[in-house]
DOMIDO-386350 format. One record per residue (C-alpha): residue in three letters; x, y, z. Coordinates in steps of 0.001 Angstrom, whole numbers, plus 524288, in hexadecimal, padded with zeros to 5 digits. Layout:
# DOMIDO-386350
ALAXYZ;...
# end
This chain:
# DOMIDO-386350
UNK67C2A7003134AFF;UNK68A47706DD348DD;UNK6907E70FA13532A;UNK694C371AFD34E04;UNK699267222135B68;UNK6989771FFD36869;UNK68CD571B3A36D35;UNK6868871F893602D;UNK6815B715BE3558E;UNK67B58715953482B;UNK674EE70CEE33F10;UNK668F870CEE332B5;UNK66BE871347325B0;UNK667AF7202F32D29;UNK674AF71EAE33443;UNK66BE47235634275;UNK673137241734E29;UNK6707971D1C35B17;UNK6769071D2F3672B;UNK67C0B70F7F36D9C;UNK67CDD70E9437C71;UNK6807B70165382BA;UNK677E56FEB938EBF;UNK680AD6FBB839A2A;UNK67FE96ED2439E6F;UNK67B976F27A3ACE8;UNK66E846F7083A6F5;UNK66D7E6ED0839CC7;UNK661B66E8043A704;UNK65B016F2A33A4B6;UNK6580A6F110395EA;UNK653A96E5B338DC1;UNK65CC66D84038B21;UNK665E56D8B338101;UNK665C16E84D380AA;UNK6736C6EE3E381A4;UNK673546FC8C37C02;UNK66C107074437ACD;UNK6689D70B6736C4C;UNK66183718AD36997;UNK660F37200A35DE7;UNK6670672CF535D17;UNK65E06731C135365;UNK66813736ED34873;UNK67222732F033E63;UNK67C3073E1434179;UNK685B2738FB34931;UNK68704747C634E00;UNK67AD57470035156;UNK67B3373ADF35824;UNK6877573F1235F64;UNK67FD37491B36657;UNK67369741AA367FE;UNK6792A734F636EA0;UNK67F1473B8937A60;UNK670F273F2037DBA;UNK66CE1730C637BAA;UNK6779F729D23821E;UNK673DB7343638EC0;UNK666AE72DC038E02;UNK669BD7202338E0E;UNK673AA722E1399A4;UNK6667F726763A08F;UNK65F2B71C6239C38;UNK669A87130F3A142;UNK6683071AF53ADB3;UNK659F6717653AF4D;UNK65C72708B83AB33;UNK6669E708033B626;UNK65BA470E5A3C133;UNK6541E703113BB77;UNK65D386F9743BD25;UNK661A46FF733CA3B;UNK653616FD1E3CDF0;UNK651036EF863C87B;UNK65D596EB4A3D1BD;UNK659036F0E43DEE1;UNK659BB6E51B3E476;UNK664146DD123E2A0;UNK65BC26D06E3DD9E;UNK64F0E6D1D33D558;UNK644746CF993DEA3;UNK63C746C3013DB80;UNK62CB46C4A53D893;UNK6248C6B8E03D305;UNK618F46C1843D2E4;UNK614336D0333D06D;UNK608E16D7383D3EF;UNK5FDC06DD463C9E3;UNK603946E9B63CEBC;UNK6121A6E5F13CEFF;UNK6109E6E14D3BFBC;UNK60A3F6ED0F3BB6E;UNK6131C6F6A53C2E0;UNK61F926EDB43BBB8;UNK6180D6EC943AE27;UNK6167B6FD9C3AF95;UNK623D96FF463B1BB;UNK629586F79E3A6E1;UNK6202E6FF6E39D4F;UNK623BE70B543A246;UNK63243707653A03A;UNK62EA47043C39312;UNK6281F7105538EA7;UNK6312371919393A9;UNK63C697114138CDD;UNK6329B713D63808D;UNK6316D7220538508;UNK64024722D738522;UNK6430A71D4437777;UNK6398C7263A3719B;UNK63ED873346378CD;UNK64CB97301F37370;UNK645F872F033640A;UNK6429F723F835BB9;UNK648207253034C9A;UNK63D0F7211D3432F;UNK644AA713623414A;UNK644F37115C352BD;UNK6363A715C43523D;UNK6310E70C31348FD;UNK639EB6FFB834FC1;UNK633497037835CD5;UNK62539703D435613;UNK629DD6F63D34FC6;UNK62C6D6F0B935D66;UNK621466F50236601;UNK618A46F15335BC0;UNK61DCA6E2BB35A35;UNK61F8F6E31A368ED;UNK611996E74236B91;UNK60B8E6DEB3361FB;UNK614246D139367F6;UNK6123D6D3BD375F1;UNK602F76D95737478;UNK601806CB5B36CEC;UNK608C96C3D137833;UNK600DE6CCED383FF;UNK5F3646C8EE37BFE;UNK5F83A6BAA037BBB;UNK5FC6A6BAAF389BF;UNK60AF46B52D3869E;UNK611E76BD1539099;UNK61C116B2B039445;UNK626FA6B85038A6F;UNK625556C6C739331;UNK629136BFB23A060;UNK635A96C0C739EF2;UNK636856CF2F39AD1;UNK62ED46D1393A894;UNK637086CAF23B021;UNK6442D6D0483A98E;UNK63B8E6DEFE3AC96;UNK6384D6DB1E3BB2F;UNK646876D4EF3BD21;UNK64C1F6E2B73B785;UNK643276E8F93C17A;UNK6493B6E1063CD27;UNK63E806D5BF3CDC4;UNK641566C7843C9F9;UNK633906C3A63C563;UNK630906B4133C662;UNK6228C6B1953C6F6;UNK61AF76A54D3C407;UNK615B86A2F43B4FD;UNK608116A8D83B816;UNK60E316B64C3BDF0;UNK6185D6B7C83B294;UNK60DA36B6533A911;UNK604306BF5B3B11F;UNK610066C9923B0DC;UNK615096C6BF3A36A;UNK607836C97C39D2C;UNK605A96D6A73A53E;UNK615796DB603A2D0;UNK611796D81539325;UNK604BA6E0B4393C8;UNK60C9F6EAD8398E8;UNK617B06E8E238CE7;UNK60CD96E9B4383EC;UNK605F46F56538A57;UNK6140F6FC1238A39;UNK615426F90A379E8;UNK6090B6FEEE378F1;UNK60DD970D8337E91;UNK6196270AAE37692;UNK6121C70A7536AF8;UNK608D87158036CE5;UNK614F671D0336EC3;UNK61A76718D5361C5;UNK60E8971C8735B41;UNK610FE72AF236153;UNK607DD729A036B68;UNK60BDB731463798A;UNK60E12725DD383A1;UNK6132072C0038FF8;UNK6194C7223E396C7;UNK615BE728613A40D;UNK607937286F3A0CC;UNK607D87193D39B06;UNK612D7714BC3A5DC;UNK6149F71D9A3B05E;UNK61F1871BF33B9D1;UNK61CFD70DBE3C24D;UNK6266A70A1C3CBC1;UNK6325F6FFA73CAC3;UNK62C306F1E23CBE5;UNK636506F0573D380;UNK62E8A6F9633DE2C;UNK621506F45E3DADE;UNK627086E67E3DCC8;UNK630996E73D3E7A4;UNK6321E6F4903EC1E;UNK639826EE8F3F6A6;UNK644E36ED0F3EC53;UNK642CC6F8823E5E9;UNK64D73704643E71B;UNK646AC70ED73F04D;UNK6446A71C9A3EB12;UNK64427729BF3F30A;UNK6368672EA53F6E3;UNK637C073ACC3EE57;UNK630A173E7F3E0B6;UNK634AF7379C3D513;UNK6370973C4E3C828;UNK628EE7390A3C31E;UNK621AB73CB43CDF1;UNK6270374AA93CD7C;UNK6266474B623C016;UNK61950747D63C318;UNK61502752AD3CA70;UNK61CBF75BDB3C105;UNK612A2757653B75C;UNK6059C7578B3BD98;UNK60A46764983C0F6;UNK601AC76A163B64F;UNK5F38E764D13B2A6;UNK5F47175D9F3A795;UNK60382760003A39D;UNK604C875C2939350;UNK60A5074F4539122;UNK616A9754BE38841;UNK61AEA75F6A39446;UNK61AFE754D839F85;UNK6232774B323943B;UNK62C64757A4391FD;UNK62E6C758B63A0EF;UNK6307B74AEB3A322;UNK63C887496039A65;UNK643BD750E53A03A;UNK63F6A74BE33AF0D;UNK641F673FA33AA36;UNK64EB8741D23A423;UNK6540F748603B071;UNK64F1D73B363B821;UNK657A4734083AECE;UNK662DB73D483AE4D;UNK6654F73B4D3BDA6;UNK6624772AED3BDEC;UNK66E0972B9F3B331;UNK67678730EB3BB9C;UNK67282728553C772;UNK669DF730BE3CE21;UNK65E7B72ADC3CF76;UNK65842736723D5E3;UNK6495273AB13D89D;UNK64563748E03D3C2;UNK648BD7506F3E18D;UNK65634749E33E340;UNK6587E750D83D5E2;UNK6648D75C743D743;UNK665E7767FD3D08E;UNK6745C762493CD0F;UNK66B2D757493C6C1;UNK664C5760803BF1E;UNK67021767B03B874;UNK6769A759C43B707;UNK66955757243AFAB;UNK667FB763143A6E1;UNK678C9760793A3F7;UNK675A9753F939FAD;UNK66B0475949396F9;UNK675B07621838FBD;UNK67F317569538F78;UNK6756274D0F388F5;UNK674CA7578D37DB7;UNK6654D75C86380D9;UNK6624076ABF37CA3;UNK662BD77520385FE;UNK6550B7789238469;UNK6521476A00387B0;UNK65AEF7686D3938E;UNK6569F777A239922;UNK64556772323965B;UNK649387655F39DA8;UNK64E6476D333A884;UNK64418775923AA0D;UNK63B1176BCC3A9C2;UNK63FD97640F3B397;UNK64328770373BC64;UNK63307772143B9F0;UNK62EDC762D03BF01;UNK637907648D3CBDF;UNK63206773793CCF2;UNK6238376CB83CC71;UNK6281D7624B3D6B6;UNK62D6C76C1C3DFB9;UNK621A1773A73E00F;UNK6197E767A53E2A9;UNK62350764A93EE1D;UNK6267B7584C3E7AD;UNK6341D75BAD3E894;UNK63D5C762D23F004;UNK6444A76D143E6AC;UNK645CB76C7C3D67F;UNK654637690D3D28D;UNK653AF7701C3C561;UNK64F1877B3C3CB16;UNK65C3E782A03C6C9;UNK660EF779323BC88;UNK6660F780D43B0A8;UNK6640977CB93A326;UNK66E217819339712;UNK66E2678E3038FB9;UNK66FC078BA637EC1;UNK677947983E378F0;UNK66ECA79E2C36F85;UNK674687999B36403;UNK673B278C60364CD;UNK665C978F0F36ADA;UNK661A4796F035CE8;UNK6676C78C36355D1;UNK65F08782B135E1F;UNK650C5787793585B;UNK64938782FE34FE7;UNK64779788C8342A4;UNK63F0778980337A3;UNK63C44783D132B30;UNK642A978BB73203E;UNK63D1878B7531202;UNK64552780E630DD2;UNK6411D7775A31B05;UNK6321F77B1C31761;UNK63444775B4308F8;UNK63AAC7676D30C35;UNK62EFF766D63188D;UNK622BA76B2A31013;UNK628F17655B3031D;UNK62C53757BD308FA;UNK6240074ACB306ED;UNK619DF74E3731336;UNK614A6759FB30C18;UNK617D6755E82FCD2;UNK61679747942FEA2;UNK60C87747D030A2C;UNK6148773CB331183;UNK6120073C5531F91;UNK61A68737B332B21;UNK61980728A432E69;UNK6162172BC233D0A;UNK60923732C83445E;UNK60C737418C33E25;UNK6039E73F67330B4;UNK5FDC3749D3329F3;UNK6053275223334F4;UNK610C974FBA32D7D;UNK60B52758113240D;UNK602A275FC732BED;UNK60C81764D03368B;UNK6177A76BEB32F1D;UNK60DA9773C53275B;UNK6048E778A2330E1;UNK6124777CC333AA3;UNK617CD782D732E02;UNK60A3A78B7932C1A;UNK6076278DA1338E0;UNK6121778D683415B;UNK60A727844034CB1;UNK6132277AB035449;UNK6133676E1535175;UNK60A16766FD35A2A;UNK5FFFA7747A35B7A;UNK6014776EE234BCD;UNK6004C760AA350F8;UNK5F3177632D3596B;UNK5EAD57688D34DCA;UNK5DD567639A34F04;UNK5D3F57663A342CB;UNK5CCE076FF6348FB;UNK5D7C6777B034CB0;UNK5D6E177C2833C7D;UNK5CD827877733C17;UNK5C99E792B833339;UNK5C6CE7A0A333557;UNK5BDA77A5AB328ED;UNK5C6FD7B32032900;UNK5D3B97ACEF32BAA;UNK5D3CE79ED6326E6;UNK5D8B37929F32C09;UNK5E1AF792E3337A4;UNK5E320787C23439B;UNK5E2D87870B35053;UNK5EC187835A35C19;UNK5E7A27800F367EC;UNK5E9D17787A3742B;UNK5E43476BA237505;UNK5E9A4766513830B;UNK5E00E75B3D386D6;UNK5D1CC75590385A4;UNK5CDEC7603D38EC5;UNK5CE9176AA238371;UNK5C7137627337A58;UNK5BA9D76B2D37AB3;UNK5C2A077831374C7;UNK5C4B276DF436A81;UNK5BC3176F5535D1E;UNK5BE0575EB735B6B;UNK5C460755A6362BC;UNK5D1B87539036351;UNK5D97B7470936825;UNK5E03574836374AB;UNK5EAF17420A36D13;UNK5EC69750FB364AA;UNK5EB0C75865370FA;UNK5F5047620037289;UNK5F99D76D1E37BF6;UNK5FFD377A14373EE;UNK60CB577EEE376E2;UNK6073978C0E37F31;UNK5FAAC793A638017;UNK5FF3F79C3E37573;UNK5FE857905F36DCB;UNK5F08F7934736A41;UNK5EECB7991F35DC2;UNK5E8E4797EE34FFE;UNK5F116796CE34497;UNK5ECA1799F0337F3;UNK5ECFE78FA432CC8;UNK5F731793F2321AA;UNK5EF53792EB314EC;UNK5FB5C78A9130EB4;UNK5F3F97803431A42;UNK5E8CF77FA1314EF;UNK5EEB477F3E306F3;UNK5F6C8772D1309FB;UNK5E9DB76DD830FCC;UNK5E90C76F2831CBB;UNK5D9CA76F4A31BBC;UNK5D827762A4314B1;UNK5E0DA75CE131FA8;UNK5D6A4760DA32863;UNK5CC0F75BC632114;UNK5D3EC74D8231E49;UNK5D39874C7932C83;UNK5C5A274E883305D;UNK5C2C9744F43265B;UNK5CADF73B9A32FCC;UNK5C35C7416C33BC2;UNK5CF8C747C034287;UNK5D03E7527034984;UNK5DE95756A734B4C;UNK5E77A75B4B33FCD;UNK5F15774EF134181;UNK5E9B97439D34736;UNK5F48173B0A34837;UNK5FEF97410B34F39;UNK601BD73BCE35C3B;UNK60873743AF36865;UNK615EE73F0236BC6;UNK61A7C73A4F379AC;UNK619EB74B4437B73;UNK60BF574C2C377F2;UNK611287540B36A9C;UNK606237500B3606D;UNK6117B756B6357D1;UNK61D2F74EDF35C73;UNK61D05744AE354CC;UNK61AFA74C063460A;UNK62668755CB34C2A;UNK630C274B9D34BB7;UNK62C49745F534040;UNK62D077539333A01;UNK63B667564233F7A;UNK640B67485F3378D;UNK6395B74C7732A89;UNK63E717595E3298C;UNK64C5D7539332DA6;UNK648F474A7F322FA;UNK647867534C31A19;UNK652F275AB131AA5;UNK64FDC764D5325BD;UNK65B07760D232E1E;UNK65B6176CC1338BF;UNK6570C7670634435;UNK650AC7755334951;UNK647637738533EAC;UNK63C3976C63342EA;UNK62BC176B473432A;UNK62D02776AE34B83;UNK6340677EA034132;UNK626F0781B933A0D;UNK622E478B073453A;UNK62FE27914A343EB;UNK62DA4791F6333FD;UNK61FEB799D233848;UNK6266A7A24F34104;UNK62FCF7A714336A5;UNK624287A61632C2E;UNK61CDC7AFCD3369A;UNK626B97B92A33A4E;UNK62B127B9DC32AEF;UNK61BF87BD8F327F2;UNK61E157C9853335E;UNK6133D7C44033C21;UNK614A27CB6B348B9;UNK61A0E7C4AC353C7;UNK60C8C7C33235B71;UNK605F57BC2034FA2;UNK611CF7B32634DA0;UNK612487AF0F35B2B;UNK604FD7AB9735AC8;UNK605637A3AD34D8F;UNK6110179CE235447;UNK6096979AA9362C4;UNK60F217A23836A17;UNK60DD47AC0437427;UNK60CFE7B99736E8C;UNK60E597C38D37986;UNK602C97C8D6372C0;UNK5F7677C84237D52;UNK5EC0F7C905371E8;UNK5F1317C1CC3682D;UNK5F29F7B617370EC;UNK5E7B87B940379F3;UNK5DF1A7BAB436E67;UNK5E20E7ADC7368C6;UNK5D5057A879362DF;UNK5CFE17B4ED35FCB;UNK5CDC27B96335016;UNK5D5AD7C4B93504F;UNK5E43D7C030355C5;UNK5E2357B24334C38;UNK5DF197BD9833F3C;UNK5EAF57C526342B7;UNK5F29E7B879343F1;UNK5EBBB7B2DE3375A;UNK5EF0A7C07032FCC;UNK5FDEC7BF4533554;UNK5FF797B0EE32F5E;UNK5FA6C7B2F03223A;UNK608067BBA2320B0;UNK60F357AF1D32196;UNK6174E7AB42315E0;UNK6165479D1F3165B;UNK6229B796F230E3D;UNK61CC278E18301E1;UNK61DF2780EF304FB;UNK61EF4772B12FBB2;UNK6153376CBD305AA;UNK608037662A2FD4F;UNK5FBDF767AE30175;UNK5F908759F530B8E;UNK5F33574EBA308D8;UNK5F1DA742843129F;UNK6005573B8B31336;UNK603F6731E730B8A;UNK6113B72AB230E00;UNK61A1472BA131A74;UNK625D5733F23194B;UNK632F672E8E31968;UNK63CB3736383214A;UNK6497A72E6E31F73;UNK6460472F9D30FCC;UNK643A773FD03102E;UNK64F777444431076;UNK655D773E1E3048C;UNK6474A73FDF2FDEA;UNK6483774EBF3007E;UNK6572E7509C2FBCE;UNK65204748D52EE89;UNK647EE752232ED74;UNK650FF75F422EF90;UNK65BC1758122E617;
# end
């Protein structure tokens, strides 16, 4: 690795950046032997780029060296380790909790700050070979070699554990099943599954207080930051899985944002001086203004909820002011749509002329996806959700599909077949609801015998083998894959995205002279039109809508007609592919 600037490094033939922090020998405790810096990919090979994005990391390693000090601060309450030969049932499982939650949200971490394709597949490499070593030695009951990584946890923790040979095998073997428990979660997550390490680990306390509270650092008897996030979520029956995750980053970050300036504070000794020190060191960390002004307000929303629960006292961000954008840089900010030339090098590249697929979960969506956003201008996971039955035809008007919600098992009798839980999924808004009608260029690139191929495998949802990220998006996944294959081919604007095909419809619609009422409700949303949305479901709105979309000039495209995929694509070869094929 070869520093090119301060704290900024590079290295493969790629030339990616990383950025190089040196862990300060005071919290060199707190991380494993031997480990001396801090190395995290910056995700670019423009040093420009890398210039702006490393002042945002380096801000987040100064807070994770923040936490590791309150660690270490609490691992040294008293001035000697306190000596235990033995621990309870209770007292091991509280310890062995505690290290895997540690672990997972150390996981949780590295995967929030973005894993390259070349960092993803090392990590798979190691939990596999780690799971497959240590499951052999758990099933074996060789446990000795994990005694020592224990004891090196406990002593970090403020205990000096010396028990007899029986007891260090009795804890070795349950601290091991808890490692290979822990690898397990790890994996699932690497195979795209949502693991939410609150719901796997939730919060335990410091074995340190389970073991000898007496030594433990005494905390005020007010609220802490998880129980009133707590009652901020529980709020509302049922709150979805991806809005409490939204609200938690930013609780979480403001948690961290005081430790790292030595205030290790509980939520109502918060200030509103706190607060605009918070939202300034949003802005100075480089985050969009629409990012830092959502946080806000969804923070001011958790303290509003525990202030009318008289959990606290008042709600610091109450007045806290986000930033203002000037409109220009604001218009430049959006996203825009594909163009003629973008929907050529998409639809003419090796997924819809070669039929190659992308090496992870998306399959067939990878072909699937694009087309059905570019002729019907759904969002990507209302696309994402599809079940089979959802295709339907009208004898006067033809094929068209339908979008519904699909929250939880408790809907499953509106549904005409069954659909995993894992393919449930709640619609942006009410408006949301709506048939589409099916372009006949769908059914022309086959669309049909799609269907058909996959009731002949017995499934029941359009793309069987997506998987929802740690937002519960069934679509997240296929989206970022989407945004490095179109930067692979060429499309380098950054506002040009899986989104932009519902910005390519609304142009398509309003260039066709479809009156505002119908285009709204092609595009879901609300019309201001009382019968055309109150009438949704009935013949006569979905015939005018029908009538209205058949005036669409859809632009020729190169895109074949699919078969099943074949090879994987290559996105580090496309680019120099597609230049060849334009020279």
């Amino acid at each position: 690795m070869k520093a090119i600037f301060e704290h900024i490094y590079e290295r493969g033939k790629s030339g990616k950046k990383y950025v190089r922090r040196r862990i300060p020998a005071a919290l060199r405790a707190a991380y494993p032997p031997k480990k001396k810096h801090i190395t995290r990919s910056l995700g670019t090979s423009d040093i420009r780029e890398a210039k702006v994005r490393v002042h945002a990391e380096l801000a987040k390693i100064d807070i994770e060296f923040a936490q590791a000090r309150e660690r270490l601060e609490l691992s040294r309450a008293s001035l000697a380790a306190k000596r235990i030969s033995t621990l309870s049932d209770d007292q091991l499982q509280s310890t062995a909790k505690f290290w895997a939650r540690q672990v997972l949200l150390s996981d949780d971490k590295q995967r929030e700050d973005g894993l390259d394709d070349e960092e993803f597949d090392e990590l798979g490499e190691k939990l596999t070979s780690q799971r497959q070593e240590f499951g052999r030695m758990l099933a074996q009951g060789n446990t000795a070699p994990f005694f020592p990584a224990l004891q090196g946890f406990l002593h970090l923790c403020g205990l000096d554990f010396d028990p007899d040979q029986a007891e260090a095998k009795r804890a070795s073997y349950a601290f091991l099943r808890t490692i290979v428990e822990t690898l397990d979660l790890q994996l699932a997550r690497q195979r795209g599954e949502p693991v939410q390490t609150d719901v796997v680990a939730p919060t335990v306390p410091h074995p340190l207080q389970v073991i000898a509270p007496e030594r433990a650092p005494t905390s005020p008897d007010k609220p802490d930051w998880d129980a009133i996030f707590e009652v901020w979520r529980t709020y509302v029956d049922n709150r979805p899985k991806s809005t409490a995750i939204a609200a938690q980053t930013p609780w979480r970050d403001l948690r961290r944002f005081l430790t790292s300036k030595g205030r290790n504070l509980s939520p109502a000794e918060v200030t509103p001086r706190d607060m605009t020190d918070f939202a300034e060191s949003m802005q100075a960390r480089g985050l969009a203004v629409d990012t830092i002004n959502e946080r806000i307000s969804k923070i001011k929303a958790i303290y509003r909820i525990a202030v009318g629960k008289h959990k606290l006292e008042s709600n610091p961000a109450e007045n806290t002011l986000g930033f203002k954008e000037n409109s220009v840089k604001k218009r430049r900010k959006k996203r825009l749509p594909f163009d003629a030339s973008d929907l050529n090098l998409i639809f003419g590249s090796d997924i819809f002329m070669q039929h190659h697929r992308s090496r992870g979960q998306s399959g067939e969506a990878s072909y699937w996806i694009p087309l059905l956003m570019f002729y019907t201008g759904a969002r990507p996971e209302e696309v994402a959700g599809l079940a089979l039955s959802d295709l339907q035809r009208d004898d006067a008007l033809g094929w068209y599909l339908v979008v519904i919600d699909r929250p939880s098992d408790e809907d499953s009798d509106l549904f005409d077949e069954r659909v995993p839980a894992s393919h449930r999924r709640t619609l942006k808004n009410a408006q949301s609801e709506r048939r589409l009608p099916v372009a006949s260029q769908l059914i022309e690139l086959g669309l049909l015998r799609y269907v058909e191929w996959l009731r002949t495998k017995r499934e029941t949802m359009f793309f069987p083998t997506l998987k929802k990220d740690w937002h519960e998006k069934l679509s997240g996944s296929f989206s970022k894959f989407f945004g490095r294959y179109v930067r692979a081919l060429g499309i380098e604007d950054s506002r040009k995205v899986l989104y932009s095909f519902r910005h390519t419809m609304k142009d398509m619609l309003e260039t066709a002279g479809i009156p505002s009422k119908y285009l709204q409700r092609v595009m879901g949303h609300t019309t201001g039109d009382g019968p055309i949305t109150d009438g949704y479901g009935s013949d006569l709105p979905f015939k005018l809508i029908a009538e209205h979309f058949d005036n669409i000039k859809f632009p020729t495209i190169p895109a074949l007609p699919w078969q099943p995929g074949g090879s994987s694509v290559m996105l580090k070869k496309m680019g120099t592919v597609q230049k060849h094929r334009e020279g």
